[in-house]
FIPAVEX-99487 format. One record per residue: residue in three letters; x, y, z of N, C-alpha, C in turn. Coordinates in steps of 0.2 Angstrom, whole numbers, padded with zeros to 4 digits, always signed. Layout:
<nodes>
ALAXYZXYZXYZ...
</nodes>
This chain:
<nodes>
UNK+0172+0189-0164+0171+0190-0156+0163+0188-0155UNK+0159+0188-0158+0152+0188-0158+0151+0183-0158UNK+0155+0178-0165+0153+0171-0165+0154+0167-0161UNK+0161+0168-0157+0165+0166-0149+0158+0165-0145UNK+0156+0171-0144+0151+0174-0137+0144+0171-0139UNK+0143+0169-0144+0136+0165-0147+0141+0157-0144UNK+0146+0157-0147+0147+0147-0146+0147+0146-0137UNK+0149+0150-0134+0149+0151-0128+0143+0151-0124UNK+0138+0155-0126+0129+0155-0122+0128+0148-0125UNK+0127+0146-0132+0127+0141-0134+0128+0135-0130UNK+0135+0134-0128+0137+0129-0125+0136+0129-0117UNK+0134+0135-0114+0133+0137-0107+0122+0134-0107UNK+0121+0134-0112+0114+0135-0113+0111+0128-0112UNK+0116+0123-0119+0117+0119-0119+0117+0112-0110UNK+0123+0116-0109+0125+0112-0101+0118+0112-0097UNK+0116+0120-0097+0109+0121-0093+0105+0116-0093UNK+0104+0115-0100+0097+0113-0102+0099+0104-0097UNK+0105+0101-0101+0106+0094-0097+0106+0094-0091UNK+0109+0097-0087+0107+0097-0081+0101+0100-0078UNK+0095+0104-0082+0090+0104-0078+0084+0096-0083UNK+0088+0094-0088+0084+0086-0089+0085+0083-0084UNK+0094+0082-0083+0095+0076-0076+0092+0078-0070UNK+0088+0083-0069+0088+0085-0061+0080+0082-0062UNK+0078+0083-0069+0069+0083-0068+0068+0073-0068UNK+0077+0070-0074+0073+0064-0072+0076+0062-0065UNK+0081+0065-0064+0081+0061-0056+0075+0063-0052UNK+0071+0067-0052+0067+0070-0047+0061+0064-0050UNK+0059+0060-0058+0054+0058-0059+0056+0052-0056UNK+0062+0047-0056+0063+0043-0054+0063+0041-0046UNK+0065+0045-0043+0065+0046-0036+0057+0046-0034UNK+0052+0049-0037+0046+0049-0035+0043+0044-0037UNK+0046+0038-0044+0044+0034-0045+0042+0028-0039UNK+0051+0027-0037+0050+0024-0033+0050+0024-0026UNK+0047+0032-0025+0045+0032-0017+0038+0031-0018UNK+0035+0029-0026+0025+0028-0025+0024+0021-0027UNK+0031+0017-0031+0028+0013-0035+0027+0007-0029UNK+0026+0009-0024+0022+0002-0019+0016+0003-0017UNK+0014+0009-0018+0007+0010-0017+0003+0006-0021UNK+0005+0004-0027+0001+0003-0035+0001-0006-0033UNK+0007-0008-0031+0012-0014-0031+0010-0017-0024UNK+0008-0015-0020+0007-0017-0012+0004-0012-0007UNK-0002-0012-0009-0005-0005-0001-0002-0007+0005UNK+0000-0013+0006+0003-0013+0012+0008-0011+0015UNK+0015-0008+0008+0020-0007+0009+0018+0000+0010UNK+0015+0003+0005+0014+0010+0000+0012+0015+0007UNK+0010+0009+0013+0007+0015+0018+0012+0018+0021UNK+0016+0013+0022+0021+0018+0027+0027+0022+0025UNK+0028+0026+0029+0035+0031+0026+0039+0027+0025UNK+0043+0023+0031+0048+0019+0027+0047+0012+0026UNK+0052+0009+0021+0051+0001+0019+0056-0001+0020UNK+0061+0003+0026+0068-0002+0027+0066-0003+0035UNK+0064+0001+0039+0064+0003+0046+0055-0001+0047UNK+0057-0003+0054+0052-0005+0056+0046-0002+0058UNK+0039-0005+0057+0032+0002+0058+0031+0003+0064UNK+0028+0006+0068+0026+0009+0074+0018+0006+0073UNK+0019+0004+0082+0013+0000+0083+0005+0005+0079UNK+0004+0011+0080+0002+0013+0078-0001+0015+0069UNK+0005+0015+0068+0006+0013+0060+0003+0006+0059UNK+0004+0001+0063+0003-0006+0062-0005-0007+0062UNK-0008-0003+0067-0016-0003+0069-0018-0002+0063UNK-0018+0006+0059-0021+0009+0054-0020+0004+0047UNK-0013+0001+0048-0013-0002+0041-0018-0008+0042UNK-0018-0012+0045-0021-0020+0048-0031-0018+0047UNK-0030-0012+0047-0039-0009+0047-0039-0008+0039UNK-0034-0005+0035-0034-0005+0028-0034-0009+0025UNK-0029-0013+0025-0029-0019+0024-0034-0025+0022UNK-0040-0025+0030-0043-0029+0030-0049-0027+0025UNK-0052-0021+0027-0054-0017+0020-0055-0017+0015UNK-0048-0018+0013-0047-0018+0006-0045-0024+0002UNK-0043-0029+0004-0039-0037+0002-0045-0040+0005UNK-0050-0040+0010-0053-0047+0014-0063-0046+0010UNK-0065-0048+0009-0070-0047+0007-0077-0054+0011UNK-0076-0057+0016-0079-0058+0020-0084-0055+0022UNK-0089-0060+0022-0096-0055+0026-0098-0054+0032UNK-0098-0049+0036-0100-0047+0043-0107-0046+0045UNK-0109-0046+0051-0118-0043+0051-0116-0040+0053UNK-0111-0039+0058-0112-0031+0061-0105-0029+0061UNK-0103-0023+0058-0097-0018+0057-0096-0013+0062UNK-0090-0015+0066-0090-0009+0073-0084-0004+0069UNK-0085+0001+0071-0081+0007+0069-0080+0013+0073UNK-0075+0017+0075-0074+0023+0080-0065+0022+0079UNK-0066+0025+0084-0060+0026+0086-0057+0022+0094UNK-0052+0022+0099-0048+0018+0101-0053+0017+0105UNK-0057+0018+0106-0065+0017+0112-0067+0008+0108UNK-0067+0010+0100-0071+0005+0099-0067-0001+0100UNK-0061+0003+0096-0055-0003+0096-0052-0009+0102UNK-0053-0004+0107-0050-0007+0114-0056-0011+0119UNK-0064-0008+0117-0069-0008+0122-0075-0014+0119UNK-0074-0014+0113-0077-0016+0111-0075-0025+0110UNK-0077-0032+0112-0076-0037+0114-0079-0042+0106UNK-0075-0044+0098-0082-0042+0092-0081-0051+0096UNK-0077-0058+0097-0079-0061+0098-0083-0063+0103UNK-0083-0058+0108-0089-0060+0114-0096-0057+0112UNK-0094-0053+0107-0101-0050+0103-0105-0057+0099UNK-0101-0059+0095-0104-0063+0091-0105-0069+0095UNK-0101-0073+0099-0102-0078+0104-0111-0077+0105UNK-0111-0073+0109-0117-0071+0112-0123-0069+0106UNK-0123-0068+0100-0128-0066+0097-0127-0071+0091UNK-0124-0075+0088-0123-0079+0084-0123-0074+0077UNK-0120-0066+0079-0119-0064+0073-0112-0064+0072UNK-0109-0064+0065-0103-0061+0063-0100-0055+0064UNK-0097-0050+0068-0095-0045+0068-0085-0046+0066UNK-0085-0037+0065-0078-0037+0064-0076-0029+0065UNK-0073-0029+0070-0070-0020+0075-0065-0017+0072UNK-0066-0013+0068-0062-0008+0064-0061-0001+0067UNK-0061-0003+0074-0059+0005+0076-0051+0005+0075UNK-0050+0011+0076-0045+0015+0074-0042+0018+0081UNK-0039+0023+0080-0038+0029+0086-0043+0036+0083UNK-0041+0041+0089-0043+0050+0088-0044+0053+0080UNK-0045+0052+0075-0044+0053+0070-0047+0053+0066UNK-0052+0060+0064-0058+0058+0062-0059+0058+0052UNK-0052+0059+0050-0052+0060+0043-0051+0052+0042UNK-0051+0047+0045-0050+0040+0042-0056+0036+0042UNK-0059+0040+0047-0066+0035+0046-0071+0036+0040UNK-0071+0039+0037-0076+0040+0031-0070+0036+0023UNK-0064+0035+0025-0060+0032+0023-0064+0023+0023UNK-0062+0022+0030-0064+0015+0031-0070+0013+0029UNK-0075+0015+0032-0082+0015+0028-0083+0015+0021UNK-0081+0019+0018-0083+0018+0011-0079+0014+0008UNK-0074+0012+0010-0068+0007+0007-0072+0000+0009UNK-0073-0002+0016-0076-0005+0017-0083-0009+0016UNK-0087-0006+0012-0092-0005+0009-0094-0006+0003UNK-0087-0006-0002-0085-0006-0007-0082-0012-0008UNK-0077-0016-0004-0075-0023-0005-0079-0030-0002UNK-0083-0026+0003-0087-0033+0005-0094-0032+0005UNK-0098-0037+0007-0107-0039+0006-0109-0032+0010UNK-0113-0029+0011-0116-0024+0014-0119-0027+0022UNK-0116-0024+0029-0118-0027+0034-0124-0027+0036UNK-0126-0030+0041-0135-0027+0044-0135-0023+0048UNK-0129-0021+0050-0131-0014+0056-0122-0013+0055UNK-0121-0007+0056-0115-0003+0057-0116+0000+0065UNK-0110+0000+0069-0110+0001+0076-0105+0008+0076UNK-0106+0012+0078-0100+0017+0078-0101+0019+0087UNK-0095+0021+0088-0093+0018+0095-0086+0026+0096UNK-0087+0031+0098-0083+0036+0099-0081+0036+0106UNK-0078+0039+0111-0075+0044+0115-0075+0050+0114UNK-0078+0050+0121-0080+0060+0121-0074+0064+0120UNK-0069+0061+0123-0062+0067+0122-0061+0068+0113UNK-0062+0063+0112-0061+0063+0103-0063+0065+0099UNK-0069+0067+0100-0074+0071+0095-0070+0077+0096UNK-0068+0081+0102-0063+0088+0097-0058+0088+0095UNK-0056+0082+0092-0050+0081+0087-0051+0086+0081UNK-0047+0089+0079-0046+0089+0070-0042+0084+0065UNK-0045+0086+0059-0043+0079+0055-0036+0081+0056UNK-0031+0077+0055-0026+0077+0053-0022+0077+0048UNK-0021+0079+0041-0023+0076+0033-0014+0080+0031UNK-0009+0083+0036-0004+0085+0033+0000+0082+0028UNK+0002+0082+0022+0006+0077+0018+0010+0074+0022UNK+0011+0066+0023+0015+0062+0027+0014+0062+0031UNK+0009+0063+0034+0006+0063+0041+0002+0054+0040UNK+0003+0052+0047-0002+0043+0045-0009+0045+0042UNK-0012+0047+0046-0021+0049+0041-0020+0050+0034UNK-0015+0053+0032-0013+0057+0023-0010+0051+0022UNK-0009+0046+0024-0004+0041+0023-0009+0036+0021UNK-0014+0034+0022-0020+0031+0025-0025+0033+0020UNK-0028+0039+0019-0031+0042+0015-0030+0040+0007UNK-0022+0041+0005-0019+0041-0001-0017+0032-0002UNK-0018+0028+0000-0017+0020+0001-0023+0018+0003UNK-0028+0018+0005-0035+0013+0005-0038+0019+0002UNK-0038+0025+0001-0044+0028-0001-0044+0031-0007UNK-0049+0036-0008-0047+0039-0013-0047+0049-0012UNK-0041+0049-0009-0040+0056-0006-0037+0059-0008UNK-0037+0065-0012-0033+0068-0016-0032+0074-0013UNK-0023+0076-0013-0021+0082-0009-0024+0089-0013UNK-0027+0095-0011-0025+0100-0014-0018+0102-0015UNK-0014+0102-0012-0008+0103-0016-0005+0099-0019UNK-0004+0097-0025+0001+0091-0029+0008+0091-0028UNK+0011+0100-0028+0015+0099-0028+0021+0098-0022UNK+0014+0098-0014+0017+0094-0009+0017+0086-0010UNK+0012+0083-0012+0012+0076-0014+0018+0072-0017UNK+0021+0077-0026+0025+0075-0026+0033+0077-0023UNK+0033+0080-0019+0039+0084-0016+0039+0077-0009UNK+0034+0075-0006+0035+0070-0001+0037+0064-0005UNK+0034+0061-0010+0036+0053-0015+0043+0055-0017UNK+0045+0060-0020+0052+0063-0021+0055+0061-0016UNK+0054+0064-0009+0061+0064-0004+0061+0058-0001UNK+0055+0053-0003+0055+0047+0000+0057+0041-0005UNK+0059+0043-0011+0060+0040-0016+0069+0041-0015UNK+0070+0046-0015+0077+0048-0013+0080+0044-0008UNK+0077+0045-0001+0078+0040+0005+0079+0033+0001UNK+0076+0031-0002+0075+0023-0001+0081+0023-0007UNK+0083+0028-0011+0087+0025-0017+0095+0025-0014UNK+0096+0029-0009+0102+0032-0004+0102+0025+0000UNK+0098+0022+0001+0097+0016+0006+0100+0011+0002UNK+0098+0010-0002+0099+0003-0009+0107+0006-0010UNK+0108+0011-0011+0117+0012-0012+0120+0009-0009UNK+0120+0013-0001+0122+0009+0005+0125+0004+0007UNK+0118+0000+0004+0119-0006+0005+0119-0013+0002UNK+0120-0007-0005+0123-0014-0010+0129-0017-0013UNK+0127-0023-0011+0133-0030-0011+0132-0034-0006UNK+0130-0031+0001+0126-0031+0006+0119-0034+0006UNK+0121-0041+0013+0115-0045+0014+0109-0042+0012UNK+0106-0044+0008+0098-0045+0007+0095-0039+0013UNK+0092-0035+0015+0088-0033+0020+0081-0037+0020UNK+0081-0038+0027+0075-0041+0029+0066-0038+0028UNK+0063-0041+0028+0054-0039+0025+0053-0034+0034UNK+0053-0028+0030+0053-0023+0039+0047-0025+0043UNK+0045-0029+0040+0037-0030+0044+0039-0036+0048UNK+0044-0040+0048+0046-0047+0052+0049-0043+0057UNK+0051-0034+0057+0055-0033+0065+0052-0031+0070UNK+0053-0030+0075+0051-0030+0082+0045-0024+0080UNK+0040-0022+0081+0038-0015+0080+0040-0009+0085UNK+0038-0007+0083+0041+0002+0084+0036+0001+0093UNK+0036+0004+0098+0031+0004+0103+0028-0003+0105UNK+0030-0009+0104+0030-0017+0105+0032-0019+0102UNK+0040-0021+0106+0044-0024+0103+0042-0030+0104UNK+0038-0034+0107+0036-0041+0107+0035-0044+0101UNK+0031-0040+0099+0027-0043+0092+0031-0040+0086UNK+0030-0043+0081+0031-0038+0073+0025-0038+0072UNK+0024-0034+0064+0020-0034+0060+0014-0040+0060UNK+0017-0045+0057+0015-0049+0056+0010-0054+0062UNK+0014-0054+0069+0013-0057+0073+0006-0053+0078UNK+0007-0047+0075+0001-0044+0079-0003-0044+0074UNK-0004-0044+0070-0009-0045+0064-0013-0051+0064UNK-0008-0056+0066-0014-0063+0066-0017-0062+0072UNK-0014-0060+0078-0018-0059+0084-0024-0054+0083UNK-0023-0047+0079-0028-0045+0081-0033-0049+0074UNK-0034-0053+0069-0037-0055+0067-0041-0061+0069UNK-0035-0063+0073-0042-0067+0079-0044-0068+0081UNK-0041-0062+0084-0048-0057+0091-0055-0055+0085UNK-0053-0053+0077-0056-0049+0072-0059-0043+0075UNK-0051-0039+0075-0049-0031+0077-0050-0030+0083UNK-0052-0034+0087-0051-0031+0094-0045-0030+0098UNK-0043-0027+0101-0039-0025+0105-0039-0023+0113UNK-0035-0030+0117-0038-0030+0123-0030-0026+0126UNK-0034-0020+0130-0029-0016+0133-0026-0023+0139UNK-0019-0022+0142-0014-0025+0146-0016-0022+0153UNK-0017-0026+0157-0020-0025+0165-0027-0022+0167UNK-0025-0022+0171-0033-0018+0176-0032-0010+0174UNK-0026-0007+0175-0028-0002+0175-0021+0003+0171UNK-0021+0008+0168-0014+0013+0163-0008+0013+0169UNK-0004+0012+0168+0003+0013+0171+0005+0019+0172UNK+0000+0024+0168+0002+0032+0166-0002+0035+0171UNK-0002+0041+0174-0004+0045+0179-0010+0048+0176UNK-0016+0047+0179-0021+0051+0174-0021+0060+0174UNK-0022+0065+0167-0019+0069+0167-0025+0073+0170UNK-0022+0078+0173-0027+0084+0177-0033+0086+0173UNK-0037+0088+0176-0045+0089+0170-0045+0096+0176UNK-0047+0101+0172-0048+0109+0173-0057+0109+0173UNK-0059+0110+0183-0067+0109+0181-0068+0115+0177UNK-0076+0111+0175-0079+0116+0168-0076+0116+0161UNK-0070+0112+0159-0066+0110+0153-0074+0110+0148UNK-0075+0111+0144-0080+0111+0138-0080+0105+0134UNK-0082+0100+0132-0084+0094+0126-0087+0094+0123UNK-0084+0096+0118-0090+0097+0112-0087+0092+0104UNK-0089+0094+0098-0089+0089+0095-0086+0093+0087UNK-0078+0093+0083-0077+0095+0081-0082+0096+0075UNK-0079+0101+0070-0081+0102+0063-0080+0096+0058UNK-0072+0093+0062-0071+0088+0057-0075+0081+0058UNK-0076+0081+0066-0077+0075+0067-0085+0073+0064UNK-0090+0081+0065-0095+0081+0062-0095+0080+0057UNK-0090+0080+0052-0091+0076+0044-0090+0071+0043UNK-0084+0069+0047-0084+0061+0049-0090+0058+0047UNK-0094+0060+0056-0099+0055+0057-0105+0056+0051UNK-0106+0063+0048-0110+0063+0045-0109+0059+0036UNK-0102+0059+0036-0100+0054+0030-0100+0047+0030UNK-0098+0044+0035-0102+0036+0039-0111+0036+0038UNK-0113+0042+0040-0122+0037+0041-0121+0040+0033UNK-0117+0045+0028-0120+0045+0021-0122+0037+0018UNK-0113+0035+0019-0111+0028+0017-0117+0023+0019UNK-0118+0021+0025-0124+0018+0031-0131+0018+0026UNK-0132+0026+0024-0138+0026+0020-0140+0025+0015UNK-0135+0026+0010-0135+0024+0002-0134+0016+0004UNK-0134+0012+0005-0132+0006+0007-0140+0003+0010UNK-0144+0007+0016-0148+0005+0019-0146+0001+0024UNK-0143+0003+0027-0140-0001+0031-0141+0004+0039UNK-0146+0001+0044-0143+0002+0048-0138+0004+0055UNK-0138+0012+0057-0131+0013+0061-0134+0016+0067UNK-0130+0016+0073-0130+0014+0078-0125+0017+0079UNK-0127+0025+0085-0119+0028+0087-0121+0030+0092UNK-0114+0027+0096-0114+0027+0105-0108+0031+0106UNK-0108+0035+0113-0102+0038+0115-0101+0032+0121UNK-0093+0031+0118-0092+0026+0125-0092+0028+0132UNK-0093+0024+0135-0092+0025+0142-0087+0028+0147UNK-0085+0033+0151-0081+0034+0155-0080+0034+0162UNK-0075+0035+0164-0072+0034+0172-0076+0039+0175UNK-0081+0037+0183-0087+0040+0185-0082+0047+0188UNK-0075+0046+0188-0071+0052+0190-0071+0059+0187UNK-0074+0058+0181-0075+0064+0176-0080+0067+0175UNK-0084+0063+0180-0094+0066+0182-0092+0073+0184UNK-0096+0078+0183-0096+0084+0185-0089+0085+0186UNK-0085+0085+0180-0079+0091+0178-0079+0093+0173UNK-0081+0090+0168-0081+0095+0161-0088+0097+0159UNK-0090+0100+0158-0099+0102+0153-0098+0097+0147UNK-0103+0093+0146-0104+0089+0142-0109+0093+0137UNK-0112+0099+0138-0118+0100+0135-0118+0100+0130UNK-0111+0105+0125-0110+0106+0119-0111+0099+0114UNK-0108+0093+0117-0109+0087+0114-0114+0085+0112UNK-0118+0086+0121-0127+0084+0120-0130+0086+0114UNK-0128+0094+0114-0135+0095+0109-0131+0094+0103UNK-0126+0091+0099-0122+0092+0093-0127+0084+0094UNK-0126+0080+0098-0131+0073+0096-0137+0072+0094UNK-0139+0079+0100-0146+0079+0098-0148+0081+0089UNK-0146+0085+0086-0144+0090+0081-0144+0083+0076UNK-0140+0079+0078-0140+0073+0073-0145+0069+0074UNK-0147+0068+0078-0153+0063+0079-0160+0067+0075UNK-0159+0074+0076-0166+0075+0073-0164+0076+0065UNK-0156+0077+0063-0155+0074+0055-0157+0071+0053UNK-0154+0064+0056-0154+0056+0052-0159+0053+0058UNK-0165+0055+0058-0171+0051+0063-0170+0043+0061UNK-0166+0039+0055-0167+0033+0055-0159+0030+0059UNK-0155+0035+0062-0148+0033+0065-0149+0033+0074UNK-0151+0028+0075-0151+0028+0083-0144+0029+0089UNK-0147+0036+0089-0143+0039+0095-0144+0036+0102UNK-0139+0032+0103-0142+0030+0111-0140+0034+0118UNK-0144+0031+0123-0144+0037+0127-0143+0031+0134UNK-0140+0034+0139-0140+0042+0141-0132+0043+0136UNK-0133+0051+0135-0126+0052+0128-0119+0051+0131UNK-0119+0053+0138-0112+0050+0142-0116+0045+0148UNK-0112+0042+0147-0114+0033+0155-0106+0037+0157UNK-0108+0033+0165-0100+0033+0167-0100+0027+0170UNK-0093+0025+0171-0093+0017+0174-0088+0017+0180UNK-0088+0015+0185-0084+0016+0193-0078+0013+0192UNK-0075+0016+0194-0065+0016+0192-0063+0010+0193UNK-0065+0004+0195-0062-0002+0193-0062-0005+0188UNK-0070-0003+0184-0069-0005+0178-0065-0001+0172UNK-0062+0003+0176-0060+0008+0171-0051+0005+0169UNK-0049+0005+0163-0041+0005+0162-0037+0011+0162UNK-0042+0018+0159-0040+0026+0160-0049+0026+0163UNK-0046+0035+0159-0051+0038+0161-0057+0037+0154UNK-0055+0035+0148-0060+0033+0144-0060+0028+0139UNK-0053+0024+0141-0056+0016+0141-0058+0011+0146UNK-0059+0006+0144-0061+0000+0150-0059-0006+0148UNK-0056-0009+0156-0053-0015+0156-0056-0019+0155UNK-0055-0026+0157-0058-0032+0154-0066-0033+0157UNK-0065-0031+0163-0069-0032+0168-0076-0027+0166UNK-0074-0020+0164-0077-0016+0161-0081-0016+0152UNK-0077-0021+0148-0081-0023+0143-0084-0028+0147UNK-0083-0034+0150-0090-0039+0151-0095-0035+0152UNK-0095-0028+0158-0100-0024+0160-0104-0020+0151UNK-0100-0019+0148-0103-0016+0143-0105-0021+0136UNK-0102-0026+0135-0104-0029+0129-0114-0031+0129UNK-0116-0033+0135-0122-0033+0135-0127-0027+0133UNK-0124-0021+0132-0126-0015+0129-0125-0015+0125UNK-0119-0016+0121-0120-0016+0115-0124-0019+0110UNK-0124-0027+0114-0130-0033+0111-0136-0028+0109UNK-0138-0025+0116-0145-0023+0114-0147-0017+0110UNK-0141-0013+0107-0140-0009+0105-0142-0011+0097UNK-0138-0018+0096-0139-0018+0089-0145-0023+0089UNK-0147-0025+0093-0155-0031+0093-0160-0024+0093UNK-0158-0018+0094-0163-0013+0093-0163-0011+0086UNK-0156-0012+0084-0155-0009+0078-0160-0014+0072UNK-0158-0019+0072-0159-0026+0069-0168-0028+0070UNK-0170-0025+0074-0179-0026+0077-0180-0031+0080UNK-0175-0031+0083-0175-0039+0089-0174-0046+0087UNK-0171-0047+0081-0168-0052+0077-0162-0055+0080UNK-0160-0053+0085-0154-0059+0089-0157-0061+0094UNK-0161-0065+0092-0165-0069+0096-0159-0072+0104UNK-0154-0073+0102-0150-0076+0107-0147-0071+0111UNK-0148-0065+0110-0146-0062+0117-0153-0061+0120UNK-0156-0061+0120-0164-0058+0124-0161-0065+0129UNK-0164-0058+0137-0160-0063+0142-0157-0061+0146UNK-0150-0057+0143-0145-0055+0145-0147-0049+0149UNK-0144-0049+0154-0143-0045+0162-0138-0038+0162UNK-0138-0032+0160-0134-0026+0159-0127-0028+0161UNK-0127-0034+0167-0120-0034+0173-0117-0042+0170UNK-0121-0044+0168-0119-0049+0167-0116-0050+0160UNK-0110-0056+0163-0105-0056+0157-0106-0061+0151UNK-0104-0059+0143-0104-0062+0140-0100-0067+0137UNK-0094-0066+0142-0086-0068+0139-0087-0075+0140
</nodes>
């Protein structure tokens, strides 16, 4: 009876054990290959999925990693921020006008990627002669965004070197993402080849894919010109007295940028962009002021320009804090002077130029 009940735990114990092998390798091979494109193609590795097409958004942040990380071309001046810089910033009417090399790696609201970008940035190309950093006021109260699978964690873990404190979410995402993609390949095997996701329409603009907005925005060299005069979207209600101030995160951010800026010697240059004259006397801007001020008497070699908020009259505005075409001509002259300050007046070729006058 006993020897029974022993061959039985035995053979019951047995089962266990293979079936918790088979669960540990499916679960290692599953993770295998929900990671092995990161190692194999950062371009792939960023996105969640690699059947389905990327969301214009998704396409922004990878096209800046990317470039980052694979391009090693030299720039004299580096713009950097968020969708202010992205969209506001004009790098070939910049360089036209000054006969320097730039190249605009903004981003969107999102302040965990930039200390990302920067020092990746920094790390595969020549060191630039001024760094531009270019925010919007509504954007500094962001917090980072870093939840496992989240774009920024996505972004962070493929061009950087960011390591989650919990491992064991890291591999439980590469797991259920490895699973998706193996469930996929079953699906659809026998079945036509699937196509490279990045040749389909994008997620948010379908005009373009991948690839087709990527040679565009490399020829602008990261710029991105918003569509019309002005947002087709209704601008959203502002509550007078709303508070502006400058997160915890975003203060790491920027103070992680002038670290990178420093060690390098390189001068940096941080502007708040311009907004719609609409939003003069509705929020308190104070809180901001002095978070700038605070950094300026930090890093005394980081030119904080002033005045800390400009406003610009609703024509030139496309919202309330970007600017349309007509709005960057009015602005690129500021910037010119901004890095001819940076530089000690070494772009000889813009001295001249008129606040109002266009560069384009």
């Amino acid at each position: 009876m006993h020897r029974v009940l022993k061959q039985r735990i035995g053979s019951a114990a047995l089962v266990l054990a293979t079936v918790a092998l088979t669960v540990v390798a499916s679960a290692g091979e599953a993770y295998r290959v929900g990671s092995f494109v990161k190692a194999d193609d950062p371009g792939l590795g960023f996105f969640a999925n690699v059947w389905s097409p990327p969301s214009v958004d998704d396409a922004c942040l990878s096209y800046v990693g990317e470039y980052a990380v694979r391009n090693s071309d030299p720039n004299d001046v580096l713009f950097l921020g968020d969708s202010a810089c992205r969209f506001d910033v004009d790098s070939v009417a910049f360089s036209r006008a000054t006969g320097l090399s730039s190249y605009n790696l903004g981003t969107f609201a999102e302040p965990a990627v930039l200390p990302v970008i920067a020092k990746t940035y920094l790390s595969k190309h020549p060191p630039p002669r001024a760094i531009y950093l270019l925010v919007a006021t509504y954007s500094l109260g962001h917090a980072a965004e870093l939840r496992v699978g989240t774009a920024p964690w996505r972004f962070s873990k493929t061009y950087g070197q960011a390591n989650s404190a919990n491992k064991q979410a890291d591999f439980a995402y590469y797991t259920r993402r490895g699973v998706r993609e193996i469930l996929h390949d079953l699906a659809t095997l026998g079945k036509q080849q699937r196509p490279d996701f990045r040749s389909l329409p994008l997620r948010g603009m379908a005009s373009e894919t991948y690839w087709t907005l990527q040679h565009n925005v490399q020829q602008a060299r990261g710029h991105w010109g918003l569509p019309g005069e002005h947002s087709p979207r209704a601008r959203p209600e502002a509550t007078h007295g709303d508070v502006v101030y400058m997160s915890a995160d975003w203060s790491a951010a920027i103070e992680a940028a002038i670290a990178s800026s420093e060690e390098c010697q390189i001068p940096l240059v941080l502007r708040i962009s311009p907004i719609s004259a609409d939003m003069k006397g509705v929020f308190d801007f104070s809180p901001l002021e002095q978070r700038l001020r605070e950094l300026s008497v930090r890093h005394p070699k980081v030119i904080v320009c002033q005045p800390t908020i400009d406003f610009y009259e609703r024509p030139l505005c496309w919202d309330t804090i970007h600017l349309n075409a007509a709005g960057i001509a009015r602005f690129m002259p500021v910037v010119v002077k901004d890095v001819q300050r940076a530089l000690g007046s070494q772009t000889h070729s813009a001295v001249g130029l008129r606040p109002h006058e266009s560069i384009r």
